[in-house]
C-alpha positions as CSV (number, residue, x, y, z in Angstrom):
1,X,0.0,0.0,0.0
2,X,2.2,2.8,-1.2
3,X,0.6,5.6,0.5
4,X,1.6,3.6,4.2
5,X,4.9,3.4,2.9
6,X,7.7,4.8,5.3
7,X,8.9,7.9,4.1
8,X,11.0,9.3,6.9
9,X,12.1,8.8,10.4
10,X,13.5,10.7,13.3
11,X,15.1,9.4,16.5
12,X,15.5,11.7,19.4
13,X,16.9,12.3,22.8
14,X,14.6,13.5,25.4
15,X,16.3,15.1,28.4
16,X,14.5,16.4,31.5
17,X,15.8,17.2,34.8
18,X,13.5,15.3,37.9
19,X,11.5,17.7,40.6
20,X,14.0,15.4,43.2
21,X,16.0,12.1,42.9
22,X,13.6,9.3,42.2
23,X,15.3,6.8,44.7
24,X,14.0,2.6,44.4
25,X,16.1,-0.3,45.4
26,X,18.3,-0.4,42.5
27,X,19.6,2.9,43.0
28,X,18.6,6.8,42.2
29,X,17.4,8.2,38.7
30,X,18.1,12.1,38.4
31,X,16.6,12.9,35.6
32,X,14.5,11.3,32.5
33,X,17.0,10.2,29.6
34,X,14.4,9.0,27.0
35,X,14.3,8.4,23.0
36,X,11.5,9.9,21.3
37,X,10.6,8.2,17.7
38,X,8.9,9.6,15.1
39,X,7.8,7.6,11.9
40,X,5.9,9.7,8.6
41,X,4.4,7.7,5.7
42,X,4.1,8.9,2.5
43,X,0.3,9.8,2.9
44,X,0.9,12.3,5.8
45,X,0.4,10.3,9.1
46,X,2.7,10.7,11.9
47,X,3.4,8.3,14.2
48,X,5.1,8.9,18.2
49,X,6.6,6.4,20.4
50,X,8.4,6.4,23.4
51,X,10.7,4.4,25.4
52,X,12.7,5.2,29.2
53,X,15.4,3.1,28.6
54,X,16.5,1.5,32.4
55,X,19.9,0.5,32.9
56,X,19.6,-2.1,35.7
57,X,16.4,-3.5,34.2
58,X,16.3,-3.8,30.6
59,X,19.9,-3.5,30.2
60,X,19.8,-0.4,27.9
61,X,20.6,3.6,28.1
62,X,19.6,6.7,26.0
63,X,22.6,5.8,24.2
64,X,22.1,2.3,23.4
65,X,19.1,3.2,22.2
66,X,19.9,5.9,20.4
67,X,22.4,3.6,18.6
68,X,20.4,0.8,18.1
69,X,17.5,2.8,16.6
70,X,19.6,3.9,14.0
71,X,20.0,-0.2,13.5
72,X,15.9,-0.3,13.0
73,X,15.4,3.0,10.9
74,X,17.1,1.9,7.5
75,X,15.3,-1.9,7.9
76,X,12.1,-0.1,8.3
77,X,12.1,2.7,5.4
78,X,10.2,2.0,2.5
79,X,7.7,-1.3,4.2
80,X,4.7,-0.8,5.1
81,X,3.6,1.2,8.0
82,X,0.3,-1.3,8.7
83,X,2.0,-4.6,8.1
84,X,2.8,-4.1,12.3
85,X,3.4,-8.3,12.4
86,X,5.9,-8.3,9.5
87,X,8.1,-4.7,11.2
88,X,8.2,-6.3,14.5
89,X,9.4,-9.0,13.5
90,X,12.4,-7.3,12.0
91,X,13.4,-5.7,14.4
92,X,13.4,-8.8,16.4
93,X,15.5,-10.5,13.9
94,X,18.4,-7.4,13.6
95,X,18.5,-7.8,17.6
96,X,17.8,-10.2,20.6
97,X,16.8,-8.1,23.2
98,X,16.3,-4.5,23.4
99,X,12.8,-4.0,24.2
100,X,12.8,-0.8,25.4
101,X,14.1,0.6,21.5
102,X,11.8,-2.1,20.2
103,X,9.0,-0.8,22.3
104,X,9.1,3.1,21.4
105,X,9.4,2.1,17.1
106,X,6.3,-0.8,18.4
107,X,3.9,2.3,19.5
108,X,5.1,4.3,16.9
109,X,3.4,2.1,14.5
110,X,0.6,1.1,16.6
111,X,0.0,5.0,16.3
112,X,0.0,5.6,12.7
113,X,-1.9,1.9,12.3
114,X,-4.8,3.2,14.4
115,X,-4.8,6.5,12.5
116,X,-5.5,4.6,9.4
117,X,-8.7,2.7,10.9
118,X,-9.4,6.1,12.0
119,X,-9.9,5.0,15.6
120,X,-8.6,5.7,18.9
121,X,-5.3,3.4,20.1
122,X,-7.3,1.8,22.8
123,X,-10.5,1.1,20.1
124,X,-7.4,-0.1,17.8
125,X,-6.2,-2.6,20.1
126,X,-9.7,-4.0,20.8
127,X,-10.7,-1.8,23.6
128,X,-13.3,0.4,24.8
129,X,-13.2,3.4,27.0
130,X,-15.7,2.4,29.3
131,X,-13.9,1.9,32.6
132,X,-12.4,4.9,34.4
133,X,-8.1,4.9,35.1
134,X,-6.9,5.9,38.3
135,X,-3.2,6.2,38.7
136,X,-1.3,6.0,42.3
137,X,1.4,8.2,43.3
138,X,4.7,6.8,44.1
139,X,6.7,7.5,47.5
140,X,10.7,7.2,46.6
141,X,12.9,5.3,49.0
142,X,14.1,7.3,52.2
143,X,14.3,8.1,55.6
144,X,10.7,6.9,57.3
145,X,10.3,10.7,58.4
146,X,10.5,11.5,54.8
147,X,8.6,9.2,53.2
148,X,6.0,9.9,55.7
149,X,6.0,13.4,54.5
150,X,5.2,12.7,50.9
151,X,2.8,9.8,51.8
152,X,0.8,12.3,53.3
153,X,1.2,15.1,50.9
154,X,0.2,12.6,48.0
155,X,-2.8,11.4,50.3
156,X,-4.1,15.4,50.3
157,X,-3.5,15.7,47.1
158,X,-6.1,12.8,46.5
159,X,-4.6,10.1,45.2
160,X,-6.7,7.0,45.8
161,X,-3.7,4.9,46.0
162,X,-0.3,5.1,47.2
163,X,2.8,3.3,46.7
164,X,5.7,2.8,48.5
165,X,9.6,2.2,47.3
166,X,11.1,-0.5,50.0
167,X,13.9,-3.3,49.6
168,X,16.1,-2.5,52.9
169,X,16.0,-4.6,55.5
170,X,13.6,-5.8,57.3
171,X,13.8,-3.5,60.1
172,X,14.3,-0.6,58.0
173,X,11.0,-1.3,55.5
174,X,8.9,-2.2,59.0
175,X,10.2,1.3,60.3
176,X,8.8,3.0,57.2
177,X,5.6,1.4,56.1
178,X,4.6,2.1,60.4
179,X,5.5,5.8,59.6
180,X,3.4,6.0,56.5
181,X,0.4,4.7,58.3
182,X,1.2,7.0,61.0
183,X,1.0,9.7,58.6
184,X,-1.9,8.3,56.0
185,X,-4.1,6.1,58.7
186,X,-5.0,2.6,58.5
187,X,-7.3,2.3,55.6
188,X,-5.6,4.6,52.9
189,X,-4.8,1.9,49.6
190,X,-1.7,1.3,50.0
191,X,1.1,-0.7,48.5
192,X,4.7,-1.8,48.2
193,X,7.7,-2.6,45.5
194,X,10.9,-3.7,46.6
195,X,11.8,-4.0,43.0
196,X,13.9,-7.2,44.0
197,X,15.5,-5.8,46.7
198,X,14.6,-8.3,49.2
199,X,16.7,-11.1,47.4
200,X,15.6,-13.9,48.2
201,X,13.0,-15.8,49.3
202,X,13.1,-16.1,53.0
203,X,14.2,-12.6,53.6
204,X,11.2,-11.7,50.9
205,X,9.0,-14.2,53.6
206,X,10.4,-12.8,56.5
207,X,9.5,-8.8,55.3
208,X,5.9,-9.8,54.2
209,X,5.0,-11.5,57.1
210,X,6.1,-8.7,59.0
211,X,3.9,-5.9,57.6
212,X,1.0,-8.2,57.4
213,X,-0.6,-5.8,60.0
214,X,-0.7,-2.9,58.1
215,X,-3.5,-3.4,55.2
216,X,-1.0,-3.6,52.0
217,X,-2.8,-4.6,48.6
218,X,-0.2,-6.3,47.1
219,X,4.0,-6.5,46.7
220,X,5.8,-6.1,43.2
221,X,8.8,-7.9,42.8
222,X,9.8,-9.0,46.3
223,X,13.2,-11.4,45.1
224,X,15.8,-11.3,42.9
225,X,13.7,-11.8,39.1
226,X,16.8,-14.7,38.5
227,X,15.1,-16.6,41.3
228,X,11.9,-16.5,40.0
229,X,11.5,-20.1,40.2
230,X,11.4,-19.5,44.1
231,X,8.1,-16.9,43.7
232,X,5.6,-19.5,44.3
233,X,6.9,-20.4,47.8
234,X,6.8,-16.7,48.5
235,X,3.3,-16.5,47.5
236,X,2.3,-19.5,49.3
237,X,3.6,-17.7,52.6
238,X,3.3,-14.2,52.1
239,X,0.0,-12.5,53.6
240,X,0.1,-10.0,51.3
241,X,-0.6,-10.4,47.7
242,X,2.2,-11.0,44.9
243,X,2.9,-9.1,41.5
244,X,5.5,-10.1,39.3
245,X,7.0,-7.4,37.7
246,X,11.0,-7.4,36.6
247,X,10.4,-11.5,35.9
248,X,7.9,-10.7,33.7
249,X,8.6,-9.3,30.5
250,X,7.0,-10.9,27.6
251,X,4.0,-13.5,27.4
252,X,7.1,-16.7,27.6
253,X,7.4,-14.5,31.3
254,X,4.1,-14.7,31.9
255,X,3.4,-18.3,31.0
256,X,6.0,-19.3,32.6
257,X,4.8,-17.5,36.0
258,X,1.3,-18.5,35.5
259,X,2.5,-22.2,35.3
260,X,4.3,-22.0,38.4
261,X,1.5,-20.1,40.4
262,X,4.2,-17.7,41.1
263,X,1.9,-14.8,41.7
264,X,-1.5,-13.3,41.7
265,X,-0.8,-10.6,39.4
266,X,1.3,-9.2,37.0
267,X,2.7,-5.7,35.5
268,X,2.5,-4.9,32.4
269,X,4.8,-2.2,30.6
270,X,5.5,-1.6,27.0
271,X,9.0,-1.2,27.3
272,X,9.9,-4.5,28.8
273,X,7.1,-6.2,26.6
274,X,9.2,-4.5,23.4
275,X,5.3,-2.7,22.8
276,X,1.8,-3.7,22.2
277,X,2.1,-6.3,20.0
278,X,3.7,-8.5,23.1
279,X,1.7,-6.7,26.2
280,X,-1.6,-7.9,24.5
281,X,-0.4,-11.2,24.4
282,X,0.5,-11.2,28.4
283,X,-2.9,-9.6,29.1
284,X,-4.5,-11.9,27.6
285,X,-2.3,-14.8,29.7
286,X,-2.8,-13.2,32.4
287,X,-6.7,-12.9,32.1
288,X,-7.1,-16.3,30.9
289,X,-5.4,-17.0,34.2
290,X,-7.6,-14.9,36.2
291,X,-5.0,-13.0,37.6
292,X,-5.2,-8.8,38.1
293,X,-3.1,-6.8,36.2
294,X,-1.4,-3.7,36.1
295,X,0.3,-1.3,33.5
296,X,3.0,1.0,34.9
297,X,5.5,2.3,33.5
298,X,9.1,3.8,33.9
299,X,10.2,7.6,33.3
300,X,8.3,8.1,30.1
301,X,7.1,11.4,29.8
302,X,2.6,12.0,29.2
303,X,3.6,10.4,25.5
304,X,4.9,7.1,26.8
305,X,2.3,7.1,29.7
306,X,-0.9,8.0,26.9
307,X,0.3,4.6,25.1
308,X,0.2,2.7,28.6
309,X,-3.3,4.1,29.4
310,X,-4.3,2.7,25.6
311,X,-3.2,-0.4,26.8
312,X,-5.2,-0.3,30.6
313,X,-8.4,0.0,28.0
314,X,-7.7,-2.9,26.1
315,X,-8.3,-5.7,28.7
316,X,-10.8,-5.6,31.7
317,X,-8.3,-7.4,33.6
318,X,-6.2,-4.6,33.6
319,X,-7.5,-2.6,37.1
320,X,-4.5,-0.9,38.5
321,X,-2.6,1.8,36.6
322,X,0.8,3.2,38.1
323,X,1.3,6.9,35.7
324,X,2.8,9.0,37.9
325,X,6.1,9.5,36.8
326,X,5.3,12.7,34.6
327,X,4.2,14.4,37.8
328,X,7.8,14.0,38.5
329,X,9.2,16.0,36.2
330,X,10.6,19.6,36.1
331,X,8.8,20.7,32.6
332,X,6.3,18.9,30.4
333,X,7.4,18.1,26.6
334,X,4.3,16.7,25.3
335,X,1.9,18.1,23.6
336,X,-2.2,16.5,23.9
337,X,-1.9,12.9,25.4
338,X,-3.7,12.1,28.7
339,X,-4.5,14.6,31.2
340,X,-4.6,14.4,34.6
341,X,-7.7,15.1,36.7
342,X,-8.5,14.9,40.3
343,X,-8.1,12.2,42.4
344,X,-5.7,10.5,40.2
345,X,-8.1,10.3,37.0
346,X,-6.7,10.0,33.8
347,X,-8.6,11.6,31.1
348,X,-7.7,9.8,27.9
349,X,-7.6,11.4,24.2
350,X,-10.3,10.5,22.4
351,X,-9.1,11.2,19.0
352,X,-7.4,8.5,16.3
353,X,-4.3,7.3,17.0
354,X,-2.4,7.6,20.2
355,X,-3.0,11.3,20.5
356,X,0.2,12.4,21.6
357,X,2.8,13.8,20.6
358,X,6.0,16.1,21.6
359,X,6.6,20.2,20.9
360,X,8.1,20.5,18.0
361,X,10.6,23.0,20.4
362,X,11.7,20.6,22.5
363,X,12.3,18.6,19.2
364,X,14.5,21.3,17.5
365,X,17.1,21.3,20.7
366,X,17.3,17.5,20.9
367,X,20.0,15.4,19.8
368,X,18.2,13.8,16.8
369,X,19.1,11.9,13.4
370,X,17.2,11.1,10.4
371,X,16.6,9.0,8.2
């Protein structure tokens, strides 16, 4: 279809300074290093994607990406936009690995495909926007006195749900889930990621079972994602509720985890799934399994978090969104995209296409190439 053809694209660096270090158990971000990717056909559509590359998790960096982009661009010019089967699956044969590259050029064409039907991403993907988003607000890893502070600002700010960054020790992650509730009260939604910190599984057990008094939802990622075969005895003895996050990355993750009753539910995010194409496939895994899911993200920007809340449409298994990370940010680059309303509602596009995009300013300053 010539007039879907690839005519041009552009790979960017997006660069924004954090409000404060964003502190988790694998150690401090500072600022929001992302790649921006921007396909055109020859007919006139434009698609965006997004990916915030993570070092210690998908292996990958601005630059990495930025490399490896320029890998995909020249495979990619001249096929067609909508065949989205036949372009992800080059990409997957130039390179093993690299989802979070994969993921940004994946949206990008998910963006321009929806377009073309004339439909909204979430409509696109086989969704309906008939359930309302909430996001929670995420408290960074710190001193209890601290962490109490922002629990409490976050809670009259009217979030419905708040998370917490542990992964200390035990008596450290006691000290400041007792402060929070000190701060928030008893009954405030509230839960906890040690993104692996805990290591393995008895310290994991050992952690759970001591915060079992404080009305936690649920746990992301409580052991090291290499000992994933050891989830399932965590689950069996933890009192609160496990979600596999790092250890799950594509729908072989999720299969996997689903066969060894490793969890009760799983996140979701487009840059470890390499994009839609793979996410749909673990939501629908993970509903077949009648598990609860999630779809967070990392540092993407409103752009990379509008393609996320597509995704929370497209399944009703889908029932907690984590979105925040925009709100963490010193200036915003994007440009439509979701809003956020009060009370943690996300109020989604409802134009064709992902309905985002970045200013064409903050474009112009990046370092960029073309193709």
């Amino acid at each position: 279809m010539p007039g879907t053809t690839i005519q041009a694209i552009s790979i960017y660096k997006l660069l924004v300074p954090l409000r404060e270090p964003f502190v988790i158990s694998l150690g401090p971000l500072l600022a929001v290093e992302n790649i921006i990717v921007v396909l055109r056909t020859a007919d006139g559509h434009v698609g965006y994607g997004e990916c915030s590359p993570f070092l210690t998790i998908s292996g990958e960096s601005v630059d990495t990406c930025f490399i490896v982009g320029q890998y995909f661009a020249p495979a990619l010019m001249g096929r067609d936009a909508l065949d989205l089967v036949g372009n992800l699956a080059e990409l997957d044969r130039i390179i093993y690995g690299n989802s979070s590259i994969k993921s940004a050029f994946d949206i990008a064409l998910h963006d321009i495909a929806a377009q073309h039907a004339g439909l909204p991403l979430y409509e696109f993907l086989g969704g309906k926007n008939n359930k309302v988003l909430t996001t929670d607000m995420t408290v960074s890893l710190g001193p209890p006195a601290k962490m109490q502070a922002d629990a409490v600002r976050f809670q009259r700010e009217g979030f419905p749900a708040i998370k917490v960054k542990l992964g200390g020790n035990l008596e450290e992650d006691v000290a400041r889930i007792r402060a929070i509730r000190a701060g928030i009260g008893p009954t405030h939604p509230l839960r906890i990621d040690a993104n692996q910190g805990w290591a393995t599984a008895d310290n994991a057990i050992a952690v759970l079972q001591a915060l079992a008094g404080f009305n936690i939802e649920h746990c992301e990622e409580p052991i090291l994602r290499q000992h994933f075969m050891e989830l399932s005895r965590v689950r069996a003895a933890s009192p609160i509720p496990i979600m596999a996050d790092e250890s799950c990355s594509d729908e072989h993750d999720a299969a996997r985890l689903i066969q060894l009753q490793a969890c009760q539910m799983l996140n979701i995010k487009l840059g470890k799934s390499s994009g839609f194409h793979r996410a749909k496939k673990i939501a629908q895994l993970g509903q077949g399994a009648g598990l609860t899911l999630q779809v967070g993200g990392f540092l993407e920007s409103r752009l990379g978090m509008t393609a996320a809340a597509h995704l929370a449409l497209s399944n009703p298994a889908i029932q907690h969104c984590d979105f925040d990370t925009p709100l963490m940010f010193t200036a915003d680059p994007v440009v439509g995209g979701f809003r956020y309303r009060p009370g943690g509602v996300i109020e989604m596009p409802t134009g064709p296409g992902l309905g985002a995009s970045i200013d064409a300013a903050w474009l112009r300053r990046a370092e960029q190439v073309h193709f």
